[in-house]
C-alpha distance (Angstrom), angle and dihedral (degrees) to the residues before:
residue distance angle dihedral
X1 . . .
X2 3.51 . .
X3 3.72 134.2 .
X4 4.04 133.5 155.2
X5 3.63 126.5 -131.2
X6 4.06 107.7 -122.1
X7 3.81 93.4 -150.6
X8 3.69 100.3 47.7
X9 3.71 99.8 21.1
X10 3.75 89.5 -132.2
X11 4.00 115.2 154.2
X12 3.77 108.0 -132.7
X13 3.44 114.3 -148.0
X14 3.65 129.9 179.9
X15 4.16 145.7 72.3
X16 3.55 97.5 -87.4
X17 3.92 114.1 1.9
X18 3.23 138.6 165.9
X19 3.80 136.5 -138.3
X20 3.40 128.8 -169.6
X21 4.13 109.4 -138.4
X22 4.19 95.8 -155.7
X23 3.95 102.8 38.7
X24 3.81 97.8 19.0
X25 3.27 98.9 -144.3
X26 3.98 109.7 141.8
X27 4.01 130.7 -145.7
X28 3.52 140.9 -148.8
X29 3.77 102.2 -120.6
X30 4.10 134.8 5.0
X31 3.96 90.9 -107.2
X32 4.59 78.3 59.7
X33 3.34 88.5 48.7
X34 3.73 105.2 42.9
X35 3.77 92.4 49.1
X36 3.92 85.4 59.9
X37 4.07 96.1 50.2
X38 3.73 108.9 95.2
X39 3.58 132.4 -154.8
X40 3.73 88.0 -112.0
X41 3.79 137.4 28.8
X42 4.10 135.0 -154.7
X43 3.51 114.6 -165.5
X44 3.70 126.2 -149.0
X45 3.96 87.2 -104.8
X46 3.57 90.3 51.7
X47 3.83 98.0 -105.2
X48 4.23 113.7 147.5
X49 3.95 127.6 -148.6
X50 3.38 118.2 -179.4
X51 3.99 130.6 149.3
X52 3.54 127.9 -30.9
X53 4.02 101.3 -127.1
X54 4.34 87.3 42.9
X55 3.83 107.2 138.6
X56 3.91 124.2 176.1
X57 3.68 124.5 -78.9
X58 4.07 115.7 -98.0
X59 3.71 125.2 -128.7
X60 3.02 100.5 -94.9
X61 4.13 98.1 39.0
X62 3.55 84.2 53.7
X63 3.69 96.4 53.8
X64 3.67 91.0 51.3
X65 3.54 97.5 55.8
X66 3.53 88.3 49.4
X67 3.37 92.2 56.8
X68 4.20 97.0 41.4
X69 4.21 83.4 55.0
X70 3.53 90.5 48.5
X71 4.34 88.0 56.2
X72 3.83 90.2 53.0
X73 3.78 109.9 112.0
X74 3.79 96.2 -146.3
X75 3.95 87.4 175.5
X76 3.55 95.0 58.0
X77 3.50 88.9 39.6
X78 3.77 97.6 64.7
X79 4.50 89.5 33.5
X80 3.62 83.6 61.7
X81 3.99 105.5 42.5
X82 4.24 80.7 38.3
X83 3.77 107.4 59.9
């Protein structure tokens, strides 16, 4: 099967690929290209899709995630991924 992608021009080629519409990058199989998908998207123009059923944070969910980003170790993060 072979199909091209009208935004990117790419040719698609392959029994069961998969192409992703907002990076365009294109896999081998749907299992590829499911593993890529994300819960949430940013586009280049700064447009977000996420979930259908997505509803804003509480107060209190908020604050907790606040505080959880606040624990990450961003320095030992990038020493570790680094060396």
């Amino acid at each position: 099967m072979q199909w091209t992608c009208h935004k990117c021009d790419s040719t698609i080629i392959g029994y069961r690929p998969e192409h992703c519409t907002v990076c365009h990058e294109t896999f081998t199989s749907t299992r590829s290209g499911d593993m890529h998908r994300t819960l949430w998207t940013v586009t280049l123009d700064g447009a977000i899709y996420g979930p259908q059923d997505w509803q804003p944070l509480t107060d209190t969910e908020a604050e907790d995630l606040h505080d959880m980003i606040d624990m990450i170790d961003v320095d030992a993060i990038i020493a570790e991924a680094t060396r």
